[in-house]
C-alpha positions as CSV (number, residue, x, y, z in Angstrom):
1,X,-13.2,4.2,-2.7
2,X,-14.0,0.6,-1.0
3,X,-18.1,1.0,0.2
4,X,-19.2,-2.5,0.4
5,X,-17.5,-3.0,4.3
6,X,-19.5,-0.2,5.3
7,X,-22.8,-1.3,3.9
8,X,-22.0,-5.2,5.1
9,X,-21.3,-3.7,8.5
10,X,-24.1,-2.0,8.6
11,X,-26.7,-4.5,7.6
12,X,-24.9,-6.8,10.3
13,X,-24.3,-4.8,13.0
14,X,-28.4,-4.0,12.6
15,X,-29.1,-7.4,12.1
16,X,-27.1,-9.0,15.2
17,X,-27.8,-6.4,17.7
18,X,-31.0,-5.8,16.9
19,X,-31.1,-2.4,17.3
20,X,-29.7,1.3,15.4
21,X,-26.8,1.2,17.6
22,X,-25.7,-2.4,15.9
23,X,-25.8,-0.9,12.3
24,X,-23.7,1.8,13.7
25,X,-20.9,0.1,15.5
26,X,-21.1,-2.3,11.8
27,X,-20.8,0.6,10.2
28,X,-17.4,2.1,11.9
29,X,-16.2,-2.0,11.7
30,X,-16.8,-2.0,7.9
31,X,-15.2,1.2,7.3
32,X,-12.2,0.2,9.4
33,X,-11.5,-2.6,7.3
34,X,-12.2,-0.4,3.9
35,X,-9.4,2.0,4.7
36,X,-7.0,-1.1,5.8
37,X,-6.8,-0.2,9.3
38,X,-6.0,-3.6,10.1
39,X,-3.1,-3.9,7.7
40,X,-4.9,-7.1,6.2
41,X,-4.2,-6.1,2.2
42,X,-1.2,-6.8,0.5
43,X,0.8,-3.2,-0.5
44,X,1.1,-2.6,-3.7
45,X,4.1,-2.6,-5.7
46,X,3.1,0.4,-7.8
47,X,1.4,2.3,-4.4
48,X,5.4,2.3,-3.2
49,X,6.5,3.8,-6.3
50,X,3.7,6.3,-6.3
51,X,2.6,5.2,-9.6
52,X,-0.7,3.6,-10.9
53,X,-1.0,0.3,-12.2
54,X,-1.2,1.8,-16.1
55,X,2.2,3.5,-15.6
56,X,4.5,2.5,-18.7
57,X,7.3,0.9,-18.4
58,X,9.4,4.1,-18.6
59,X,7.8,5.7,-16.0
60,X,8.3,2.6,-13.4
61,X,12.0,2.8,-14.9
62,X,11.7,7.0,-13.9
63,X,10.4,7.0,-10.7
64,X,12.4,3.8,-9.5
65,X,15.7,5.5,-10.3
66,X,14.2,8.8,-8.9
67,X,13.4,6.8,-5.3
68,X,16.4,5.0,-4.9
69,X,18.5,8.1,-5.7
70,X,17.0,10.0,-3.1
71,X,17.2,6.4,-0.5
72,X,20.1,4.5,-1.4
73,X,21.9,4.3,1.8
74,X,25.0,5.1,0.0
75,X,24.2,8.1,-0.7
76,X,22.9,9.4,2.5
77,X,26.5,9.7,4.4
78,X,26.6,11.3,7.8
79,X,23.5,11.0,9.3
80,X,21.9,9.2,12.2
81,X,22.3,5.6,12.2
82,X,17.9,5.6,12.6
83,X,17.5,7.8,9.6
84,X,20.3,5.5,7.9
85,X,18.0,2.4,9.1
86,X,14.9,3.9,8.0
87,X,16.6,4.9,4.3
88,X,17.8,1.4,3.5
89,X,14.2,-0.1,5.4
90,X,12.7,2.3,2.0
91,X,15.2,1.1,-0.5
92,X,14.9,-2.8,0.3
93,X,10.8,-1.6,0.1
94,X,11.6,0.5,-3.3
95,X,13.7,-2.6,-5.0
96,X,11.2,-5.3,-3.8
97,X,8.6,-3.2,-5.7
98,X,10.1,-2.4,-8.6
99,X,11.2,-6.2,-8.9
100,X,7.3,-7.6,-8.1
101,X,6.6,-5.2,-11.2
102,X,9.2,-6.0,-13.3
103,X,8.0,-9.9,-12.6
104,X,4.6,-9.1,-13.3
105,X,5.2,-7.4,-16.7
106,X,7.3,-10.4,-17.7
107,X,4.7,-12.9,-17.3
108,X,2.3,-10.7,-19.3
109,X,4.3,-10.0,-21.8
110,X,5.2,-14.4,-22.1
């Protein structure tokens, strides 16, 4: 878990405002940007997955084949043309990951 915003926020809330209520309001602005309210980090490739950045190779391989059986838009025949948006928005997501990993391993492995 991401602490340093918080503590930042804090001295520099306290610091500008001169006062307890500064370190607080820093405090609730540091913790908003440690949990990414703000949208400000880049997603992970494995986070999309549902893996961990030690995964092996064979489980990227697993759990990309599980996702984009359960999302291919192919698959998913009948059903409301938002849901059917939504499914391929997840499987562009799902390939774009696996891909960004796939890259990444590949230039480790050179």
């Amino acid at each position: 878990m991401r602490w340093y915003g918080k503590l930042l926020g804090f001295i520099a809330g306290w610091l500008l405002l001169r006062h307890p209520a500064g370190g607080l309001i820093g405090l609730l602005i540091g913790h908003a940007f440690d949990a990414d309210w703000f949208g400000l980090r880049k997603p992970s490739p494995y986070r999309e997955l549902g893996l961990t950045e030690d995964a092996s190779d064979a489980e990227v391989e697993r759990a990309y084949r599980r996702l984009i059986a359960q999302y291919h838009p192919d698959k998913l025949v009948g059903i409301a043309d938002d849901l059917r948006q939504q499914a391929e928005d997840k499987a562009r997501r799902i390939n774009a990951a696996y891909e960004a990993i796939q890259k990444q391993r590949r230039k480790r492995h050179s």
